[in-house]
C-alpha positions as CSV (number, residue, x, y, z in Angstrom):
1,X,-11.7,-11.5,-12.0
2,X,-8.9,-10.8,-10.0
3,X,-9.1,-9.2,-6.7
4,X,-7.2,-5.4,-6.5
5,X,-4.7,-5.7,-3.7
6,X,-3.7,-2.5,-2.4
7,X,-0.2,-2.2,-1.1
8,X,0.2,0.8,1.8
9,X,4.2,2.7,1.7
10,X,4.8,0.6,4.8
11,X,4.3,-2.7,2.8
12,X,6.8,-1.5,0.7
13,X,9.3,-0.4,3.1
14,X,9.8,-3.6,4.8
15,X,10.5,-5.2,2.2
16,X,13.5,-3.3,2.2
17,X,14.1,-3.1,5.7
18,X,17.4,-5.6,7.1
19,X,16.0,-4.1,10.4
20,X,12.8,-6.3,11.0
21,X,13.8,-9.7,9.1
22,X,10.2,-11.0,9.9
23,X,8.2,-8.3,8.5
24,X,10.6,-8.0,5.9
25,X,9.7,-11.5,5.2
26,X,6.4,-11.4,5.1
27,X,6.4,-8.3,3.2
28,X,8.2,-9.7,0.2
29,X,6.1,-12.8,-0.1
30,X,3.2,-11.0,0.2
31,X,3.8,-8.3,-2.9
32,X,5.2,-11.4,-4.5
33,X,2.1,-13.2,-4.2
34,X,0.0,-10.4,-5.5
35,X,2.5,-9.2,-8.0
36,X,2.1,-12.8,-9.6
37,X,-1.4,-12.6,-9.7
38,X,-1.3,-9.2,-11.1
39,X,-3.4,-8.0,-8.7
40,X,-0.9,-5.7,-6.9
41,X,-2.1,-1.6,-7.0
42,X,-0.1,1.0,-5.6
43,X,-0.7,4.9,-6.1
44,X,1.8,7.6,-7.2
45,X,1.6,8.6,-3.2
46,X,2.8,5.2,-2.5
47,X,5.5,5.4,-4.6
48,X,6.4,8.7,-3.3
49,X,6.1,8.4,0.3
50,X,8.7,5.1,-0.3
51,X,11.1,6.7,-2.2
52,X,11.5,9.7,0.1
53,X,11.4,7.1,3.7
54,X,13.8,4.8,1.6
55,X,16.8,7.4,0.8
56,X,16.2,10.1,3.8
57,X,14.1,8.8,6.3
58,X,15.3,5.8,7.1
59,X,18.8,5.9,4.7
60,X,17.9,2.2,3.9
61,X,19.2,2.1,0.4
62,X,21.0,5.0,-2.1
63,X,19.0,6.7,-5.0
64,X,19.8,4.8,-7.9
65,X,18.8,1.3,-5.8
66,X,15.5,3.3,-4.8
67,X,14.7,3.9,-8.3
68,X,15.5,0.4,-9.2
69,X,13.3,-1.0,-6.6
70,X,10.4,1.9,-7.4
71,X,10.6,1.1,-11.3
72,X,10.0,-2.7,-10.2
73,X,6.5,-1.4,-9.1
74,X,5.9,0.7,-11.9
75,X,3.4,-1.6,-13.1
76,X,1.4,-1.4,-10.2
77,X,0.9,2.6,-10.0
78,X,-2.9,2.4,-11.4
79,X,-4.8,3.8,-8.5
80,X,-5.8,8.2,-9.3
81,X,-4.6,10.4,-7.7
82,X,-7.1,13.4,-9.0
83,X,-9.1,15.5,-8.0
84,X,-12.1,13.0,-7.6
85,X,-9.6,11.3,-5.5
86,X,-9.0,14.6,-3.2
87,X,-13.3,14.4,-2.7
88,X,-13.6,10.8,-1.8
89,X,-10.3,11.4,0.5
90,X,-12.7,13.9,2.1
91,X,-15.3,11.8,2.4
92,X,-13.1,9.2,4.2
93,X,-11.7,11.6,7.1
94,X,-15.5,12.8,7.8
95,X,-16.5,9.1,8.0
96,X,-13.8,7.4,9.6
97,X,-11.4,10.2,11.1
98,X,-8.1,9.3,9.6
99,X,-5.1,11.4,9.0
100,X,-5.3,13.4,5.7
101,X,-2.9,11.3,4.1
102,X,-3.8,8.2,4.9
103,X,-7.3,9.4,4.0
104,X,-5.4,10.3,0.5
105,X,-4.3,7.0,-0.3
106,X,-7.2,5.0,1.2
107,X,-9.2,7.3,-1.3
108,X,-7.5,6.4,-3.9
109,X,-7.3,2.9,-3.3
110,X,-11.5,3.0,-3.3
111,X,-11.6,4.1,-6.5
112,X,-8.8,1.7,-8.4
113,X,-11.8,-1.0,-6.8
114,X,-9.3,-2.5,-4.5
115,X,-11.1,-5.2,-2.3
116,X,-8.2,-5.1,0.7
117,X,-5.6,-2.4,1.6
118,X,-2.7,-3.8,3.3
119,X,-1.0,-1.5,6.4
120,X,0.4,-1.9,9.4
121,X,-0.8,1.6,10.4
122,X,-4.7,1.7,10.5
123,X,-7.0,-0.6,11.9
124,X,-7.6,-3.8,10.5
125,X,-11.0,-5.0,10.0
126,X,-12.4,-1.6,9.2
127,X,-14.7,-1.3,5.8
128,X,-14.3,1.6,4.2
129,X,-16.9,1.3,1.1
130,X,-16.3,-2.0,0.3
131,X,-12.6,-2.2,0.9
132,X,-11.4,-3.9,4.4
133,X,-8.0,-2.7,5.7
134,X,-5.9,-5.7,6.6
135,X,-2.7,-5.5,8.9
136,X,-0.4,-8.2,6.5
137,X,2.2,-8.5,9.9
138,X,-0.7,-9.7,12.2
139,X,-4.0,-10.9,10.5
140,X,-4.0,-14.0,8.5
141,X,-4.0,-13.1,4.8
142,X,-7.0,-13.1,2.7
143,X,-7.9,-16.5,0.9
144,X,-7.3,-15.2,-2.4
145,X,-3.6,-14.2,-1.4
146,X,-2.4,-17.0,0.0
């Protein structure tokens, strides 16, 4: 069985991002790697929180390139985003004292079975019910992406 790979908005971003040519790197052989493995999960958050950081946040790219790029992960949207979702995400930020949205997608991430989430922005190392979060622009990747 393939591992479930779950893919935080930043991940996404730099792979868009001219700004940070390493990261940007790294990024896009990373969700390359996964993508070919078909292990790659992202939530409807995920896809959200990029679209809106990639055409007003940041301005990286205009709408119909973000919807290109968003439709390319499509695929990949299989994590819930319910209400059991909105309990566990509970859970989480009583546990581990995350943000609520961060909380949100880690939740939701948990229950698609995902073994690793990828982001730059929470701690790497730390378990959250079986899933470690992994920081893909400092650790060293995971055996079974490499």
């Amino acid at each position: 069985m393939t591992d479930r790979l779950f893919a935080d908005t930043n991940v996404l971003i730099y792979a868009m991002d001219p700004s940070a040519p390493a990261k940007r790197a790294k990024a896009v052989a990373l969700l390359s790697a996964c993508a070919a493995r078909g292990s790659l999960v992202t939530s409807p958050q995920t896809l959200n929180e990029c679209y809106r950081v990639l055409i007003d946040r940041r301005r990286l790219v205009g709408v119909a390139a973000a919807r290109e790029f968003l439709l390319a992960f499509s695929w990949t949207c299989t994590a819930p985003l319910d209400w059991q979702t909105i309990v566990k995400a509970c859970e989480i930020a009583d546990s581990h004292r995350y943000g609520w949205w961060d909380c949100l997608m880690l939740a939701s991430a948990v229950r698609a079975g995902c073994r690793v989430f990828f982001s730059e922005d929470l701690q790497s190392g730390v378990d959250i019910e079986g899933m470690t979060i992994v920081d893909p622009f400092v650790d060293e990747l995971p055996r079974f992406v490499r």
